[in-house]
MDAnalysis code that builds the backbone (N, CA, C; Angstrom):
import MDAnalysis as mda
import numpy as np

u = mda.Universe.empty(348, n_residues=116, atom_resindex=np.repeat(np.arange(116), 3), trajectory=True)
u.add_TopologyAttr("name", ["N", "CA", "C"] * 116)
u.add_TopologyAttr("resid", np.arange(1, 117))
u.add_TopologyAttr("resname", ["UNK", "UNK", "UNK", "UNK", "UNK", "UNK", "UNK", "UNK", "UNK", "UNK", "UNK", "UNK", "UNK", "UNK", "UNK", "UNK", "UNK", "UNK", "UNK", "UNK", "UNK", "UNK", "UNK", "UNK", "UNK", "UNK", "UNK", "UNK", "UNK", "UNK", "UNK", "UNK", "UNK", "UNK", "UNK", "UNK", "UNK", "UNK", "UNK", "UNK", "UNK", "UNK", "UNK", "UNK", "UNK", "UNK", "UNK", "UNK", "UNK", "UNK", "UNK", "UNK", "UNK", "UNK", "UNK", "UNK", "UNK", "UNK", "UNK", "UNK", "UNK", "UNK", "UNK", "UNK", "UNK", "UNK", "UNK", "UNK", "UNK", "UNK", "UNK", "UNK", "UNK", "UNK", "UNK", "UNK", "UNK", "UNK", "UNK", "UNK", "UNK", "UNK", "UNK", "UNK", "UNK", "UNK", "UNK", "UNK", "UNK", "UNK", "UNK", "UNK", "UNK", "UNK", "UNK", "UNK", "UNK", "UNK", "UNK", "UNK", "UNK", "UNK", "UNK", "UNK", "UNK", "UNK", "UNK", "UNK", "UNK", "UNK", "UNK", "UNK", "UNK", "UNK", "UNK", "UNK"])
u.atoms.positions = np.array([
    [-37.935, -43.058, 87.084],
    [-37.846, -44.431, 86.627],
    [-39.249, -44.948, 86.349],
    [-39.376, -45.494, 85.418],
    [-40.487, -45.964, 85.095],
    [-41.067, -47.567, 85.375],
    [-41.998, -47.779, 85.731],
    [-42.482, -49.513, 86.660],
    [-43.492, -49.804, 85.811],
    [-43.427, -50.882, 85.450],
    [-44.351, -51.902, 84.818],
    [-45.333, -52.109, 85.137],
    [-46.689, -52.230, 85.077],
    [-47.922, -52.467, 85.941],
    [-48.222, -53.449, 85.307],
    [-48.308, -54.888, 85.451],
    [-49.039, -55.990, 84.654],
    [-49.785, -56.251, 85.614],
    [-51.409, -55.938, 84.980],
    [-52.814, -56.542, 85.560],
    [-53.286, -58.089, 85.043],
    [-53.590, -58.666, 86.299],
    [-54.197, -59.580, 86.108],
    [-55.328, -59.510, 86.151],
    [-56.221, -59.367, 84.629],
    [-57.535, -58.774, 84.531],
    [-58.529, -59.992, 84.951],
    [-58.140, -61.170, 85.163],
    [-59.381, -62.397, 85.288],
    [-59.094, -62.185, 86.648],
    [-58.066, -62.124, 87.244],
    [-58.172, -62.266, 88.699],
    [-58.579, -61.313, 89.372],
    [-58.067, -60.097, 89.162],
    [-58.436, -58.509, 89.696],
    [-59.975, -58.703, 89.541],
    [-60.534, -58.619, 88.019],
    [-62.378, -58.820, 87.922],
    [-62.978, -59.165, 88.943],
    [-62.498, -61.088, 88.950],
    [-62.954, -61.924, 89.760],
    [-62.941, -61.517, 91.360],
    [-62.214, -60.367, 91.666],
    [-61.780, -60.082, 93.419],
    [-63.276, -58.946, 93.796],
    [-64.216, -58.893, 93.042],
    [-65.173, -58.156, 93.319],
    [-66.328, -58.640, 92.735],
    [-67.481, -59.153, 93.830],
    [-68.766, -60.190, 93.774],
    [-69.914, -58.780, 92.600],
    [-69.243, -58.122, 91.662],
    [-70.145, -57.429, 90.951],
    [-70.876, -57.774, 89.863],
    [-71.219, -59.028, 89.718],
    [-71.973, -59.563, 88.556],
    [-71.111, -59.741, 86.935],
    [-69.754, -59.309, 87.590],
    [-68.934, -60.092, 86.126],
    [-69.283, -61.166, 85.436],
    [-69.273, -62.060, 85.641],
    [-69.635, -63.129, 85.326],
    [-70.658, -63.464, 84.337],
    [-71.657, -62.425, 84.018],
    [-72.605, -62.663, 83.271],
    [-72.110, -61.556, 81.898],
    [-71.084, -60.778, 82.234],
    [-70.559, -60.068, 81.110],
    [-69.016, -59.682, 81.271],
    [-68.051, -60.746, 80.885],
    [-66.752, -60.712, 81.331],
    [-65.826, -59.960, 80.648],
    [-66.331, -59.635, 79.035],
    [-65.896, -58.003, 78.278],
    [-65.968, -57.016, 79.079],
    [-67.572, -56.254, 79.306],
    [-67.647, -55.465, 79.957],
    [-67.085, -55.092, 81.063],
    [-66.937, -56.348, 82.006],
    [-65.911, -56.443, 83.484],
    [-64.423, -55.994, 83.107],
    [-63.331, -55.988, 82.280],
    [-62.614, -56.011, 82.104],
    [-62.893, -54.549, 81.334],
    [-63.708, -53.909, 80.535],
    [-63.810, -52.657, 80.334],
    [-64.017, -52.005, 81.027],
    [-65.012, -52.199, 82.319],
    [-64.510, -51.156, 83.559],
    [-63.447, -51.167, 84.270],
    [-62.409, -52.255, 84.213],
    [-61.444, -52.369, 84.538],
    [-60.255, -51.839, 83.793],
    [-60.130, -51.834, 82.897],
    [-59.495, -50.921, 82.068],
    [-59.946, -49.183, 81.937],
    [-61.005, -49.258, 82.332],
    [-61.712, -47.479, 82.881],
    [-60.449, -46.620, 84.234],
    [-60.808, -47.786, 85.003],
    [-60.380, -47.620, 86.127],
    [-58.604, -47.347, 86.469],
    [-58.142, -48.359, 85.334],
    [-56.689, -48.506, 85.374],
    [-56.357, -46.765, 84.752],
    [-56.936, -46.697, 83.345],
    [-56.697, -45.620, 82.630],
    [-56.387, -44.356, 83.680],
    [-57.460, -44.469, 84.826],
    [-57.483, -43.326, 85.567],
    [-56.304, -43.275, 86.484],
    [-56.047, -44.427, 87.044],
    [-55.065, -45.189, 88.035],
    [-53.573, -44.040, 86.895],
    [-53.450, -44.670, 85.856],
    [-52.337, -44.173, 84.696],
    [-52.255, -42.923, 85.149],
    [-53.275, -41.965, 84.581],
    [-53.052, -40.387, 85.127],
    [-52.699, -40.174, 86.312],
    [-52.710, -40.767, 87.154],
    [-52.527, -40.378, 88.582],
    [-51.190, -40.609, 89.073],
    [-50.379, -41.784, 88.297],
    [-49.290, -42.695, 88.173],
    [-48.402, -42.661, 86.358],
    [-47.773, -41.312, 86.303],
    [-47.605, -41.306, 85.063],
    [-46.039, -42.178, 84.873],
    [-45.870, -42.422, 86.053],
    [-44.265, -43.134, 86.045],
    [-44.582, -44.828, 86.083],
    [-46.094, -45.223, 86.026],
    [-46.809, -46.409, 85.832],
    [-46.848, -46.743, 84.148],
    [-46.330, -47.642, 83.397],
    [-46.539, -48.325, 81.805],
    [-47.286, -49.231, 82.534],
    [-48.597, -49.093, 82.441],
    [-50.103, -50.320, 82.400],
    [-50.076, -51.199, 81.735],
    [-50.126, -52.603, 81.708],
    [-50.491, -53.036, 80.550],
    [-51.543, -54.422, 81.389],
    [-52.748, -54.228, 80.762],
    [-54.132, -55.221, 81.229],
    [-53.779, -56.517, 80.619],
    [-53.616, -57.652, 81.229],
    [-54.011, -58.862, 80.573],
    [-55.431, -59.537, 80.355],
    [-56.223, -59.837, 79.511],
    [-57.095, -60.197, 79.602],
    [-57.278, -61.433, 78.632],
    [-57.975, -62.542, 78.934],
    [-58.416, -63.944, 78.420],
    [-59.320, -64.071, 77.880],
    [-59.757, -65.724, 77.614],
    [-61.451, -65.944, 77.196],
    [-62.265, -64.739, 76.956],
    [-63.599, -65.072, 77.303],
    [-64.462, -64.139, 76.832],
    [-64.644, -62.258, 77.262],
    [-62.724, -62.381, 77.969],
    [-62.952, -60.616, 78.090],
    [-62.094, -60.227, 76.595],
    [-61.709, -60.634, 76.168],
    [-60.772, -60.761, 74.969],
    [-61.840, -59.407, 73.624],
    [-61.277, -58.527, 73.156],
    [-61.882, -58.255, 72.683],
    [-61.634, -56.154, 73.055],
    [-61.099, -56.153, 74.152],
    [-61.346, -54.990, 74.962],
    [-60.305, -53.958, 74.205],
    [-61.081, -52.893, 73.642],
    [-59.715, -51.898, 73.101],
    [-58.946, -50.936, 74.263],
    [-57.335, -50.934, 74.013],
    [-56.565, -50.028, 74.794],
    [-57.032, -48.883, 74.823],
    [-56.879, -47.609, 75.814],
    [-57.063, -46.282, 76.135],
    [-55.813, -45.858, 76.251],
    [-55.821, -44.482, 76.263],
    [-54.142, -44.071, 76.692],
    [-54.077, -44.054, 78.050],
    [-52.638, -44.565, 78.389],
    [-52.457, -44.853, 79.848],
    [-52.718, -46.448, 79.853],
    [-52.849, -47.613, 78.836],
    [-53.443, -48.591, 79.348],
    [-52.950, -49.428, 77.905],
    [-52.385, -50.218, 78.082],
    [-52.084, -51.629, 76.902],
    [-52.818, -52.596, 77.308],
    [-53.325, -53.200, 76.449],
    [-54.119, -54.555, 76.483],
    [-53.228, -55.744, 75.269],
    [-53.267, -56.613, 76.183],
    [-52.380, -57.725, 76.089],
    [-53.467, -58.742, 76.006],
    [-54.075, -59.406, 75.088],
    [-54.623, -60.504, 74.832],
    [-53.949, -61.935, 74.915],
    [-54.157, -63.057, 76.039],
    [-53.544, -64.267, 76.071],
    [-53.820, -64.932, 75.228],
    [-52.983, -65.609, 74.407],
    [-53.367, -66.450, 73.295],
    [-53.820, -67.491, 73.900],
    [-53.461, -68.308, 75.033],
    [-53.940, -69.426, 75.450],
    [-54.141, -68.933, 77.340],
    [-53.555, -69.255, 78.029],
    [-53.506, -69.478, 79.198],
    [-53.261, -68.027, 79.942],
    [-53.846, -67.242, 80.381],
    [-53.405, -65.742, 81.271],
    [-52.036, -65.796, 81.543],
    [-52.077, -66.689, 82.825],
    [-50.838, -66.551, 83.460],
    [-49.776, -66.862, 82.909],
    [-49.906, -67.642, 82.123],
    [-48.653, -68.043, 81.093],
    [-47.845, -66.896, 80.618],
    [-48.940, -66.012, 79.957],
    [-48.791, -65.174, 79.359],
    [-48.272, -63.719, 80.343],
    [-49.169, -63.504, 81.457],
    [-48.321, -62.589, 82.368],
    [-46.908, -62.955, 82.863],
    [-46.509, -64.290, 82.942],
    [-45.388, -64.519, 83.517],
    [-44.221, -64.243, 81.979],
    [-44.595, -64.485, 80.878],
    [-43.677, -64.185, 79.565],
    [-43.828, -62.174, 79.898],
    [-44.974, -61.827, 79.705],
    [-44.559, -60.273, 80.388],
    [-43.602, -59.911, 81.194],
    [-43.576, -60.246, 82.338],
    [-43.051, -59.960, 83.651],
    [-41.448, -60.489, 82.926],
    [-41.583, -61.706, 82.575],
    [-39.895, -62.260, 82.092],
    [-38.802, -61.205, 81.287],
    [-40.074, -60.770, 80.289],
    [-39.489, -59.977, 79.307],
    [-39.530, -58.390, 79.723],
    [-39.875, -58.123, 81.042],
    [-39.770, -56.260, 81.222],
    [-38.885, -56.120, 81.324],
    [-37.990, -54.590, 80.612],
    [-36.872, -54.312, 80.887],
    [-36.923, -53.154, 81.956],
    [-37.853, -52.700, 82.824],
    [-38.489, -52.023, 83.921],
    [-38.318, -52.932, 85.286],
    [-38.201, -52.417, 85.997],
    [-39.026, -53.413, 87.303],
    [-40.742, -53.505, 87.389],
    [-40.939, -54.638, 87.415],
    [-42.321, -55.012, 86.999],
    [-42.858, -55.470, 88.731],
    [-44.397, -54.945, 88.264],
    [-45.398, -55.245, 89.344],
    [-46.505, -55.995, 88.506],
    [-46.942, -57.166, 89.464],
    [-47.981, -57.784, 89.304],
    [-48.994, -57.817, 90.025],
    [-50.560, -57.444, 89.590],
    [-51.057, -57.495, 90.279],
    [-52.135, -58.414, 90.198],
    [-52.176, -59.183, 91.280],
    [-52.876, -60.909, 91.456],
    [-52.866, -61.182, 92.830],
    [-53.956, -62.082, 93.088],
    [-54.237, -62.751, 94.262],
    [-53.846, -64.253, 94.233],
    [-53.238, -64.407, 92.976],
    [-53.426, -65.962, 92.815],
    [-52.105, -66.305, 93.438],
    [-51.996, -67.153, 94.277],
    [-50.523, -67.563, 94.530],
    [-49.830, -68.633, 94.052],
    [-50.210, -69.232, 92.781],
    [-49.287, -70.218, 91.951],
    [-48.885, -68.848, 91.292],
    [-49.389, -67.966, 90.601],
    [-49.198, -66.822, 89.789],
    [-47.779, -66.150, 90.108],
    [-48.291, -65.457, 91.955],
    [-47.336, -65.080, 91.935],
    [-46.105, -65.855, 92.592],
    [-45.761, -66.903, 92.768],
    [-44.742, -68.000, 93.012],
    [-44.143, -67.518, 91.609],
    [-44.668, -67.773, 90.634],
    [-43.732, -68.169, 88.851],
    [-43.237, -66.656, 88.456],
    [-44.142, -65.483, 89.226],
    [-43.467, -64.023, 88.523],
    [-42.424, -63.816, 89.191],
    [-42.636, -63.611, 90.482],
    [-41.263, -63.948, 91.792],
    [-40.108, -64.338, 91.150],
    [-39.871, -65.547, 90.864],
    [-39.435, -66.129, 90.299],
    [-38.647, -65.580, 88.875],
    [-39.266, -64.785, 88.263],
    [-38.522, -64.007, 87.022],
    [-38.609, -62.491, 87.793],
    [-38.662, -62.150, 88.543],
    [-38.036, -60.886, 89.069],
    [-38.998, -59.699, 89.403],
    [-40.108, -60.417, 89.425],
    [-41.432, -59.582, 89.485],
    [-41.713, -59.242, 91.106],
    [-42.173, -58.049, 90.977],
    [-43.000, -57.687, 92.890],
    [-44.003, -58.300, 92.286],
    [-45.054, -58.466, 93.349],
    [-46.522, -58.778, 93.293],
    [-47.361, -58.105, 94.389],
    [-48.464, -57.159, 94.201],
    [-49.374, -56.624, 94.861],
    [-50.759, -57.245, 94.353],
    [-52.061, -57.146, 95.273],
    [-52.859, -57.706, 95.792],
    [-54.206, -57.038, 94.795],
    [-55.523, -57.382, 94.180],
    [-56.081, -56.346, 93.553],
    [-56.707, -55.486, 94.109],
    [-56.796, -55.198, 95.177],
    [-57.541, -53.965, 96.397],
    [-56.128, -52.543, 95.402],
    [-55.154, -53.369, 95.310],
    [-54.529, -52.038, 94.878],
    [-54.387, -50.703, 93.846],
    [-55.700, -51.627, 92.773],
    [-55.582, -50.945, 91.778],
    [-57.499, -51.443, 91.619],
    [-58.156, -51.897, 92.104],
    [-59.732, -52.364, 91.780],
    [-60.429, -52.670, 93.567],
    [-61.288, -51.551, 93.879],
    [-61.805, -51.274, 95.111],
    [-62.393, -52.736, 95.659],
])
């Protein structure tokens, strides 16, 4: 059976004091490095990265979809999560986030799970 992986790439980034902030593409391209690898390891995992504002921009790898928010992240992860026909995982620390995925039928795990 195959599981949904929707990353929350602003929040996952943000869960590690590594100087993102001064390059929030790049942050989200090692984060998408990382997932890619996560993929091989997890081939019964469909990845797909959300990413916003100024990480916007980041090309997919195999093992890894990138989902650009037109406006608001979470908005946009929670229309993901609504629309999987998989059982979907989210992964976020934010807890308005995961209150609204819950809510459409989503698990939610923590970003230690997929970003050290």
């Amino acid at each position: 059976m195959s599981i949904l992986l929707v990353v929350d790439g602003a929040n996952v980034v943000g869960s590690v004091p590594d100087g993102w902030w001064r390059d929030r593409r790049s942050a989200a391209v090692r984060l998408r490095d990382r997932l890619a690898v996560r993929a091989g390891q997890h081939p019964e995992e469909d990845v797909v990265l959300v990413v916003e504002g100024r990480a916007r921009g980041v090309d997919p790898v195999p093992g890894v979809r990138i989902e650009e928010a037109p406006g608001e992240g979470d908005d946009h992860i929670v229309a993901v999560a609504a629309a999987a026909t998989a059982p979907c995982v989210v992964v976020t620390a934010d807890r308005a986030l995961r209150r609204r995925v819950e809510e459409v039928g989503a698990r939610c795990v923590g970003p230690r799970t997929v970003y050290p």
